[in-house]
Each structure stands twice: as structure tokens, then as C-alpha cells.
C-alpha positions in Angstrom: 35.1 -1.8 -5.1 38.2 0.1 -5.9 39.6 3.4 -3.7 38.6 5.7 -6.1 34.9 4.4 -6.1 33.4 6.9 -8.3 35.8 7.1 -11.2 36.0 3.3 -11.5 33.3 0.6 -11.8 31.6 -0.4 -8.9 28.3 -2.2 -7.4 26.8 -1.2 -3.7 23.7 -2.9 -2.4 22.8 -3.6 1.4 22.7 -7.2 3.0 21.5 -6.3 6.3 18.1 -7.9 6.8 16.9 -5.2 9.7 17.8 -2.3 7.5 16.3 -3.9 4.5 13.0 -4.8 6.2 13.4 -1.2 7.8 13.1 0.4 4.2 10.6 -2.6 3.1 7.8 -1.3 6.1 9.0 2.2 5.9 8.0 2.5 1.9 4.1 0.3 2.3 3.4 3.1 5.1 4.6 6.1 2.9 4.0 5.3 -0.8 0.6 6.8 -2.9 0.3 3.3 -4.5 -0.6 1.3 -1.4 -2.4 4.3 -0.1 -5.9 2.5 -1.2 -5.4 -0.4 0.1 -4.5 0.5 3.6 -7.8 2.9 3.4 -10.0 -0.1 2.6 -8.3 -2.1 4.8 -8.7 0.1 7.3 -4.6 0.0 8.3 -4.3 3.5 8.4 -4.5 4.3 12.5 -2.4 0.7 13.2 0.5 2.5 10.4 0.2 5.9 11.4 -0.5 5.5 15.3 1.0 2.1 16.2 -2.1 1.6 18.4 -1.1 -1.1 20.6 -4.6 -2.1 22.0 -5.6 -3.1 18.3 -2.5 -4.5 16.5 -0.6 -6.8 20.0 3.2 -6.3 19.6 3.9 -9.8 18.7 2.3 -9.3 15.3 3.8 -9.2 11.9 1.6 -7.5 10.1 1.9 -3.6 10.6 4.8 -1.3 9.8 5.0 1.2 12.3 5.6 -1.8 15.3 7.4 -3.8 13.2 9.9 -0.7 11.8 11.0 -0.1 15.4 11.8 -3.5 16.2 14.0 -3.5 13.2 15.9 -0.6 14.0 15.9 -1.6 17.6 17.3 -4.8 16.1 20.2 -2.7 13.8 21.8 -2.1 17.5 23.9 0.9 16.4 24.7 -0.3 13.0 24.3 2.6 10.3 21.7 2.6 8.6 22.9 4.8 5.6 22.4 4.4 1.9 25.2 1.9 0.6 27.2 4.7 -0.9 26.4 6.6 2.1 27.9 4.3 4.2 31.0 3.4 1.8 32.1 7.3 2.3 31.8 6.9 6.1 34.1 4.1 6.5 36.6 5.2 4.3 40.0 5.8 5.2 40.5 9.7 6.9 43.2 10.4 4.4 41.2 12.4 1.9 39.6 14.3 4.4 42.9 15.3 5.5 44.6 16.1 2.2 40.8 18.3 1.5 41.8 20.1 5.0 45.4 20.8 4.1 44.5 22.3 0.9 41.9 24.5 2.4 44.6 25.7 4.6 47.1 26.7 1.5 46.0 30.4 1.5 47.0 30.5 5.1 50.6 28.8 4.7 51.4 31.0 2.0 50.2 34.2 4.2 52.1 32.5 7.0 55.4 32.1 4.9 55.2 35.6 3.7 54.9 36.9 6.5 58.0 35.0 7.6 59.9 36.3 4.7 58.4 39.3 5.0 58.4 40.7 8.5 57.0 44.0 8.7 54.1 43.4 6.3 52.9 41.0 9.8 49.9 42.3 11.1 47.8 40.4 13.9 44.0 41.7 13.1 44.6 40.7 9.7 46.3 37.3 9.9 43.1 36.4 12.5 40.7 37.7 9.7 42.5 35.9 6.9 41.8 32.8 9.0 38.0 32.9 9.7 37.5 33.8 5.8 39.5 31.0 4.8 37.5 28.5 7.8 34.4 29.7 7.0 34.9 29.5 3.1 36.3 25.9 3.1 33.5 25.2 5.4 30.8 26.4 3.2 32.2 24.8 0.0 32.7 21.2 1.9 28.5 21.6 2.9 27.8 23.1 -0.7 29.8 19.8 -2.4 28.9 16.8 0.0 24.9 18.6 0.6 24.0 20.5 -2.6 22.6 17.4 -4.6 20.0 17.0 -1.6 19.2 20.6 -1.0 16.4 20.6 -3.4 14.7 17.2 -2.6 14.4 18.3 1.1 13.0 21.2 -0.5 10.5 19.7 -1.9 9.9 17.2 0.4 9.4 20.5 3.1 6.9 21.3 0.7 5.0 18.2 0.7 4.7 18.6 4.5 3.1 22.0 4.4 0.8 21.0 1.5 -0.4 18.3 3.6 -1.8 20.6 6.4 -3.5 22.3 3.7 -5.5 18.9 2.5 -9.0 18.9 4.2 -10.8 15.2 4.0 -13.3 15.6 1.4 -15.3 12.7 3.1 -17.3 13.3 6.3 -16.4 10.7 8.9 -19.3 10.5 11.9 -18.6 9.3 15.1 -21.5 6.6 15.8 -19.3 3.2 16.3 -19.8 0.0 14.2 -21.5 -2.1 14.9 -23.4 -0.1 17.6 -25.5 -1.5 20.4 -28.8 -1.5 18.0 -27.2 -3.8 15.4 -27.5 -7.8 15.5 -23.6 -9.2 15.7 -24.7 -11.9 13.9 -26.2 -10.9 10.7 -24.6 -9.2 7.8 -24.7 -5.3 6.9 -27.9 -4.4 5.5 -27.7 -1.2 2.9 -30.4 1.0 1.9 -29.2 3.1 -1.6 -31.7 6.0 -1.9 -32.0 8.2 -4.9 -27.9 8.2 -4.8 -26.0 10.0 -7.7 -22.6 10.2 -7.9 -20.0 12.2 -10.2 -16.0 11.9 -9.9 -14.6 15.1 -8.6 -12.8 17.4 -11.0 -13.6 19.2 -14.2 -12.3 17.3 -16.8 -15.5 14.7 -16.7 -19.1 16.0 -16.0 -21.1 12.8 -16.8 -22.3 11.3 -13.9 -20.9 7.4 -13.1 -24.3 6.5 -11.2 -27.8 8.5 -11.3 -30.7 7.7 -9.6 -30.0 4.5 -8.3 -32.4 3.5 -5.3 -32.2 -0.2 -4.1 -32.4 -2.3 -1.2 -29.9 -5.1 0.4 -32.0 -7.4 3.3 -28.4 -8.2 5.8 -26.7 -11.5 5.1 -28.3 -11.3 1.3 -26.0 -12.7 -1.9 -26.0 -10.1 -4.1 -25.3 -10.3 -7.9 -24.1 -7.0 -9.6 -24.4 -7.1 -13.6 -23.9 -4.7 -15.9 -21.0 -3.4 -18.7 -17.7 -2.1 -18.0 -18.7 1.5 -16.8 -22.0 0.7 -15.9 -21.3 2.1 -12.7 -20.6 -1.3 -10.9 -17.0 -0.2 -9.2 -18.6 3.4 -8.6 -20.9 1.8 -6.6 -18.6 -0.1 -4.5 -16.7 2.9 -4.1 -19.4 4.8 -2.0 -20.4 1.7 0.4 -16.4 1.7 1.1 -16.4 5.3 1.7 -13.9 5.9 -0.7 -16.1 8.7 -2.3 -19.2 10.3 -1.0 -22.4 10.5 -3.2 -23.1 13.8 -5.3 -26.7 13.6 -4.1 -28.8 10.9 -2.4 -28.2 8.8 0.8 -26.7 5.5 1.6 -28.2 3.7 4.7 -26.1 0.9 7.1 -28.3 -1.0 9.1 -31.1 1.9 9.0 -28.7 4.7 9.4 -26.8 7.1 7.2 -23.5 6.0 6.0 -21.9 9.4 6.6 -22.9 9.4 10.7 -20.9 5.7 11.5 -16.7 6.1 12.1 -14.6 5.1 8.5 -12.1 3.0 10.1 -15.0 1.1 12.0 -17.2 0.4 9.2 -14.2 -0.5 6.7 -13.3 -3.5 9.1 -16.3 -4.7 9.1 -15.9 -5.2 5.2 -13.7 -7.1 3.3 -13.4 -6.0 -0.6 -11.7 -7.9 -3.0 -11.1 -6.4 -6.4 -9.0 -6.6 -9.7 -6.5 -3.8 -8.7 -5.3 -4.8 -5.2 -1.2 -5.2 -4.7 1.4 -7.3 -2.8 3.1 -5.1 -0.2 6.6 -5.3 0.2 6.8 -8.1 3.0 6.7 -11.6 2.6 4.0 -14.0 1.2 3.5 -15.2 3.8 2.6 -11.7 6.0 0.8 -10.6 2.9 -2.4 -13.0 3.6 -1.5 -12.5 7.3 -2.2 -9.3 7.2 -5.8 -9.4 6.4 -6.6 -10.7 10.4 -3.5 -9.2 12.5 -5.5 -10.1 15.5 -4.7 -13.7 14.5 -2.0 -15.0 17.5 1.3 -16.0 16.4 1.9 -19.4 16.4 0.6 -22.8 15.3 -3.1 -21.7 14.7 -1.9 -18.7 13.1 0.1 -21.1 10.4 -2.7 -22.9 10.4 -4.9 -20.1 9.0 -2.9 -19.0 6.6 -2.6 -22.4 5.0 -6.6 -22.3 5.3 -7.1 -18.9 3.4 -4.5 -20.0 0.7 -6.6 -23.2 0.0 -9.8 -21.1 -0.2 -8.0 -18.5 -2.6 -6.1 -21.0 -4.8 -2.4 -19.7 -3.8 -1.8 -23.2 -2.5 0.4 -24.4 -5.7 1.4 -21.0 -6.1 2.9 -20.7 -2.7 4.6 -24.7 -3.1 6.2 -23.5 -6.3 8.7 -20.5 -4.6 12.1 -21.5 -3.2 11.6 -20.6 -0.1 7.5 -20.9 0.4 5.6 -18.0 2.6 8.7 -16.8 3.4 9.2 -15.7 -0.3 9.7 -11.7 -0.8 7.2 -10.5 -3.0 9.7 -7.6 -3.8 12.0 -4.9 -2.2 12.9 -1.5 -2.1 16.3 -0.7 -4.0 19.1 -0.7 -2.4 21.7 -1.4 -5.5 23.7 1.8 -7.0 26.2 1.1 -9.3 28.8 3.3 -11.6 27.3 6.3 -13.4 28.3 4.5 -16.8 26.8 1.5 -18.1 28.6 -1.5 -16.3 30.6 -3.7 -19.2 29.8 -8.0 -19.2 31.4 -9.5 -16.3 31.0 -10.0 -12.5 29.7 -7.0 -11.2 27.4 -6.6 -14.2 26.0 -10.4 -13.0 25.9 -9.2 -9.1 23.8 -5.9 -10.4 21.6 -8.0 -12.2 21.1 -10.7 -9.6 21.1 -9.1 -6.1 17.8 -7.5 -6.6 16.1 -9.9 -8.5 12.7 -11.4 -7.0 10.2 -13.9 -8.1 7.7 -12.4 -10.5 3.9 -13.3 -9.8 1.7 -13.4 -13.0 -1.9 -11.4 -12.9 -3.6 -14.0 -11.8 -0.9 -15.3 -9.0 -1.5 -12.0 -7.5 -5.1 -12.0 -7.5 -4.7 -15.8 -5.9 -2.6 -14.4 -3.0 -4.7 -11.0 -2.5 -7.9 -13.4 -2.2 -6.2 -15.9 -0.3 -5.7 -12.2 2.0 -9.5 -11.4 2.2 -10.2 -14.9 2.9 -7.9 -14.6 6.4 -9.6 -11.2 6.7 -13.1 -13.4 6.6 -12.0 -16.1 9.1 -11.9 -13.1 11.8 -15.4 -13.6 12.2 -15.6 -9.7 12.8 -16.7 -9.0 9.0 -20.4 -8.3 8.3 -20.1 -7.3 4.2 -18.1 -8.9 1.9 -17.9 -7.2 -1.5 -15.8 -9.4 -4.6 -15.4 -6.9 -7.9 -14.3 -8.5 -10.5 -11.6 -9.9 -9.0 -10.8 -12.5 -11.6 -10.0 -10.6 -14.5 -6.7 -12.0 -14.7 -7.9 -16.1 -13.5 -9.0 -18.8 -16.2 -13.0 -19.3 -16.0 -11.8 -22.8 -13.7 -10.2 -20.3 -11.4 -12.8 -18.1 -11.3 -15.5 -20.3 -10.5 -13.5 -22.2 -7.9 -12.6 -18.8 -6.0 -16.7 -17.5 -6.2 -17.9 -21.0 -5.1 -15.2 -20.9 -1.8 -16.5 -17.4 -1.2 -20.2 -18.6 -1.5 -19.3 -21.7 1.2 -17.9 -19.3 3.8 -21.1 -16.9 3.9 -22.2 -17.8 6.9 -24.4 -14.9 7.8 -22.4 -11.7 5.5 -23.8 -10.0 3.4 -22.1 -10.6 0.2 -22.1 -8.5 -3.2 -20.1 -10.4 -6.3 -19.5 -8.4 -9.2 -18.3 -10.2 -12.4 -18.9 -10.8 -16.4 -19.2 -13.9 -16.1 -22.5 -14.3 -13.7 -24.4 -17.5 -15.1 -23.2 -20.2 -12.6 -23.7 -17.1 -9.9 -27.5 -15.8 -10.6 -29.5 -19.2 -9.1 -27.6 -18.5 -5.9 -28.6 -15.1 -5.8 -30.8 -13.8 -3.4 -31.0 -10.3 -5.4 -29.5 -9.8 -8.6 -28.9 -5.8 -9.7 -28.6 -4.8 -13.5 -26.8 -1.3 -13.9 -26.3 -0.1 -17.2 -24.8 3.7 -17.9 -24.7 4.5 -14.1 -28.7 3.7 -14.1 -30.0 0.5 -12.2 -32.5 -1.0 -15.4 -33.2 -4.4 -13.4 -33.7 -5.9 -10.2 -34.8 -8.9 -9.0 -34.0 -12.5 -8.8 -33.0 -15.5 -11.4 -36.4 -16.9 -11.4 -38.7 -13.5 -11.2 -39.7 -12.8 -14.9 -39.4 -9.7 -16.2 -41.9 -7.6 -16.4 -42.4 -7.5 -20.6 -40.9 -10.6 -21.8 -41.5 -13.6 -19.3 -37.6 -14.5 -19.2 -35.7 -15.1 -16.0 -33.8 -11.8 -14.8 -30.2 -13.7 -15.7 -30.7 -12.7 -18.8 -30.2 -8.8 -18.1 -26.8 -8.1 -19.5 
């Protein structure tokens, strides 16, 4: 970059990996869109509270531990915004000359008054100078501050908003699983007369009405039904995302509402079609679905395992640099205020902060290969799959439902997809929702009530 950095072109960007994985963690514990997948997963209290006695030190896996041993690990070094930090280590000289000329109005008063004896007068010459400090001073804050003043502002805002925001949800305080519950079964669910209508004015029909059913623990359960049938809406309550308009959901005999969020949530793992890759590597992105996992060989071990079983394996063999790959980054690159002409810095600017990009169904690969790391913890009871192959070939598809059918082993497990044939003889229950209403129930080989055919039919 030149001296006069902002009236010539220029490209800053930070190298140094501490500060970059600083801003990396620092943005998955802040930013609204991986705010619903760190409620499901039930990361919140690890993010927000660093609690030591659930997420070991040693782990990679959650921000808050991880973002203080990367600015422990920054040892002093600034950790400024590029241009931030080009200003600081710049040469002394133009804060001089700025200091000089803010003393011009006292030089001339001072050489005046020279020339000029008798017009000297103490109590004046010491006023001049405070007006003259304090105006220099308040123009250097109002030129190197003023472009910030109104997004702390806001961001002030924000914080006393927040105090404001009461949890629409009701969170109980029974643990899960408590003492009455068999460890070694899955979650059993009870829907009773539930109904359920988004929040807000602008839509008053109603996603699910009416819907009563039963789910025996360590059932396979097939949903079925059209795109907003209510399938999602459904999943939405037994994750505790929302909370029914009217009815009662039932966990193992008891209500929903009267069991802790955070335990209940890790007792499930949900896998669905809108999941994302946080900003770490690939390899902490499936590692993340069992932080209790101990560093090490085994822990390598299991990450190769959940790939297998979610089809990242090829996926993960084609990037340069494997399951350390960065899935992306937060900006660091600032450039001039112009469009940069062809030529080298125009090739940095376009290569500095360019990352691999992972196709629909790549991501859904990776977030499944996550879920099935979150299944090997042994410490899940319901495992819910919606739709999450909207984006993989029928091959892939089938290939991911058949892995999650192998690794059961006791869970209760709800799949949700469009593409249910190959899925119904396994079934122990299939459900058939259709305009938030639940038309069918049953199994592939109970005939229906009027026609004789095999439930799979329901559509």
C-alpha cells in the first residue's frame, strides 16, 4: 500500500490465524442465522456460559473456550480491523503536522502579542488556549469517531431491546431423562388434541389442528403428507421450538412443557433440509455434534465413522486440505473506495477470501455426517430426519435413510420425506398429515379402513 492509503489503491486483509479464528467463533456465537441451530443443538449454555463441566477445555468444538484461547494465543498482538491497524502503525508524522496546525491560532496570538505588547493579557492568552485544546480535541474525536457513533448507537439499542424480550416458550425444571425413565429405550411421545398456529397477524390458518397420536419409545416412524401438510410444524413443537396453540405433547408420560429445553434437546438429534456449516473447519463441523468426544485418535476415528454413514467421505477426499478445509470466513478484506482496475491487487482481492464452495447436497452430506457423530454419543433417545435430502439424488437419499435405519439401536426415530416407498415396510407406524390434519395412521400392511389397500398408499 502506498503512504497516502486512502487516496490511492489499496488491498488490506488479516493473515493472523488466532485473530481470524477469533472473528470465525466470535460471529457462530453472535449471528441470527446460526441462532436455530445452536437452539436445537442445544449449544446455547456451552456458547453463552462456557460451562466447563459439560464442554472439557481440550475440545474444539465451542466458541466461547475456544475464542479465549485464541486471544490468549494473539499474546499482545492487535487485534484491530486491517485498516484499523494500518493507521496505528503509521508513521507519527501526520499526527504531528494535525497538532501543529491546531496550534496555528495560538502562534499567531502569540506573535501578536510579541509585535504587539500592550494588547498582552494573561487571562486571555490562558482562555485562548483551552478553546483552541478543547476545539482541536473535539474535532480530532468527531473525524476519527463520527462514522461509528451511530452503529454503537444502535448496537446500545439492541442491548436494551434484548432485556425487554421475554421467552415465549415455558421451559420446566424436571431433568431429562429423569429417574422414572428407562436409559435404554427411545423417547416415547404422546400428541393430544394439539393445534398449533405461527405467531403473528399476518397468517391466521392454523399449520396443525387436531392432531392426537401415539409414538410407543424406540418406534420407526414414517411422516407423509404434502409440502405444508404440517409435517415440519410438527417437528417444530417436539423440539420446542414453538409451543402448541392448544393441546398437550407428552415425553415419556409427562408434559413437554414441565422437562428443562436444553436437556431434552440433547437427547434429540434433528436433521433437516435447512441446517448450515458454521464458520470452523470441516472437520469441527461433524465434531461438533458429540463435543464430549476426547481428542485424539478415537476422536479421528469417529469422525471418519460419521462421514462414512453421512456420504461426506468423497466429499471430504476431494478438498485440498481434507477436514481441515474452512468451510468459510468472516471478512477481513477492505480495499479502495473505487472499483480496483485489472492487475495484482485486483487478483489478491479476489483470491485472499476465496473458499471452497459446497453444493446443496455437499452440505446436507456434511450436516448428516454431524448428526450421525451426535448419534454415536449414545446419549440420544429421538432421532428426527425432515426431509433432509432435498438437495441429494434418490441413490443418496436412500443410502443416507438406510445408514440411519442400521444405527437405531433402541431410538426412537421419525423420518420425514417424499419419497417414502422403500421406507413404509420398515415402519413401525406410518402418520399421513394432510392440511395440518392427521387423515391416516397405521402401518404398511394394515388396510385401510374403506378400500382394502396397504396404508403406503396415503399420499
Amino acid at each position: 500500500m502506498k503512504d497516502n492509503m486512502w487516496s490511492n489503491e489499496f488491498v488490506a486483509y488479516a493473515t493472523n490465524p488466532n485473530f481470524l479464528r477469533s472473528r470465525d467463533l466470535l460471529s457462530l456465537a453472535i449471528e441470527q442465522k446460526y441462532k436455530q441451530e445452536v437452539l436445537r443443538g442445544s449449544l446455547e449454555g456451552c456458547i453463552l456460559n462456557g460451562e466447563p463441566h459439560i464442554v472439557p477445555a481440550v475440545h474444539l468444538a465451542y466458541p466461547i473456550i475456544e475464542l479465549d484461547k485464541a486471544h490468549t494465543a494473539l499474546k499482545g498482538t492487535p487485534d484491530e480491523f486491517p485498516t484499523e491497524a494500518y493507521r496505528a502503525s503509521r508513521s507519527p508524522l501526520v499526527g504531528i503536522c494535525t497538532s501543529l496546525l491546531g496550534d496555528l491560532p495560538l502562534m499567531y496570538y502569540a506573535v501578536n502579542a510579541i509585535m504587539s505588547p500592550n494588547t498582552l493579557s494573561i487571562s486571555a492568552l490562558a482562555i485562548h488556549q483551552q478553546t483552541v485544546v478543547s476545539i482541536h480535541a473535539a474535532i480530532t474525536r468527531i473525524t476519527h469517531q463520527g462514522s461509528s457513533i451511530n452503529k454503537n448507537l444502535n448496537h446500545i439499542k439492541s442491548l436494551y431491546d434484548g432485556l425487554n424480550v421475554r421467552n415465549s416458550i415455558p421451559d420446566g425444571k424436571l431433568p431429562y431423562p429423569d429417574s422414572g425413565s428407562p436409559t435404554e429405550k427411545g423417547m416415547a411421545i404422546s400428541v393430544r388434541d394439539v393445534s398449533f398456529q405461527y405467531p403473528g397477524p399476518s397468517d391466521t390458518r392454523f399449520a396443525l389442528k387436531n392432531v392426537s397420536f401415539d409414538i410407543p419409545a424406540s418406534s420407526l416412524v414414517v411422516i407423509v403428507g404434502a409440502n405444508g401438510s404440517g409435517k415440519s410444524s410438527l417437528v417444530n413443537l417436539l423440539t420446542k421450538l414453538h409451543y402448541p396453540t392448544s393441546g398437550t405433547i407428552l415425553v415419556d408420560g409427562k408434559p413437554l412443557n414441565e422437562y428443562r429445553s436444553r436437556d431434552l434437546r440433547r437427547a434429540m438429534a434433528l436433521l433437516t433440509q435447512d441446517h448450515v456449516l458454521f464458520p470452523i473447519s470441516v472437520g469441527e463441523n461433524i465434531a461438533i455434534g458429540d463435543p464430549d468426544c476426547e481428542d485424539g485418535p478415537k476422536k479421528y476415528e469417529c469422525i471418519q465413522a460419521a462421514a462414512r454413514l453421512g456420504g461426506a467421505t468423497e466429499v471430504i477426499q476431494k478438498l485440498d486440505r481434507g477436514l481441515e478445509e474452512m468451510t468459510e470466513r468472516e471478512e477481513t478484506l477492505c480495499s479502495s473506495p473505487f472499483p480496483l482496475p485489472p492487475g495484482p491487487l485486483k487478483e489478491i482481492a479476489e483470491k485472499v477470501e476465496r473458499f471452497t464452495e459446497f453444493s446443496g447436497g455437499e452440505i446436507q452430506r456434511l450436516v448428516a455426517s454431524r448428526t450421525f457423530m451426535r448419534i454415536s454419543s449414545g446419549k440420544v433417545k429421538l432421532v428426527v430426519a425432515d426431509e433432509p435430502t432435498s438437495a441429494m439424488d434418490p441413490e443418496g437419499e436412500f443410502e443416507l435413510f438406510e445408514a440411519l435405519r442400521k444405527v437405531q439401536n433402541g431410538m426412537t426415530m421419525i423420518l420425514i420425506t417424499h419419497r417414502f416407498g422403500h421406507l413404509t415396510k420398515h415402519a413401525d407406524l406410518i402418520l399421513c398429515l394432510k392440511h395440518g390434519e392427521l387423515v391416516e395412521l397405521g402401518t404398511h400392511f394394515t388396510p385401510h379402513k374403506e378400500t382394502g389397500l396397504p396404508h403406503s398408499n396415503c399420499t
